[in-house]
N, C-alpha and C positions, 0 to 999 in steps of 0.2 A: 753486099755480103750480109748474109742472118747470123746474128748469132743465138745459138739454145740459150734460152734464159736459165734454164731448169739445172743449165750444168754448169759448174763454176769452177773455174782450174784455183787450185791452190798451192802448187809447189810445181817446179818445173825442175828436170835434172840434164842439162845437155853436156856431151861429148862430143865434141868437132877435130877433126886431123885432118890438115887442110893439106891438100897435094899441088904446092904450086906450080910445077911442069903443065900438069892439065889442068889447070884453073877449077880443080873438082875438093871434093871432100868426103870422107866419110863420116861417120857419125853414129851417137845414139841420143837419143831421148826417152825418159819419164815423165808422166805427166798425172800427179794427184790432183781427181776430181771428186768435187762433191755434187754428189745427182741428188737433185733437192724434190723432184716428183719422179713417178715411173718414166719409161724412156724404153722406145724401142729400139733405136740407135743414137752412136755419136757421130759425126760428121767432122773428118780432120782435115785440113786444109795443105795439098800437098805438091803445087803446080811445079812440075819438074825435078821432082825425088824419086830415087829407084827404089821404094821401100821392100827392105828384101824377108821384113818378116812384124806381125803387129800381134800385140797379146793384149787382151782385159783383165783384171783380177778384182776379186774382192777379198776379202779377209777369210775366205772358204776354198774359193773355187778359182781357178784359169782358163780363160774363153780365148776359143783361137780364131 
């Protein structure tokens, strides 16, 4: 696994609601990073998530 040097997580905010009938969960996550050089993307790691929606922000703008 690589990780981006250039980006550096700094604070993480997780929400889990665990469904133990179906051994599943929902959930949310935050994730403050600091981009230390330019970057044309991030790269999240997400083997077997149904992610059902992803946003970027900066202190301007929101990228979908």
């Amino acid at each position: 696994m690589t990780v981006e040097r250039s980006i550096i997580p700094i604070h993480y905010n997780l929400k889990i609601i665990p469904c133990p009938i179906t051994f599943s969960f929902l959930g949310e996550c935050s994730i403050e990073v600091c981009i230390a050089e330019p970057t044309y993307g991030i790269t999240i790691h997400s083997r077997e998530l149904n992610i059902q929606k992803a946003t970027a922000r900066d202190h301007l703008t929101e990228y979908r």
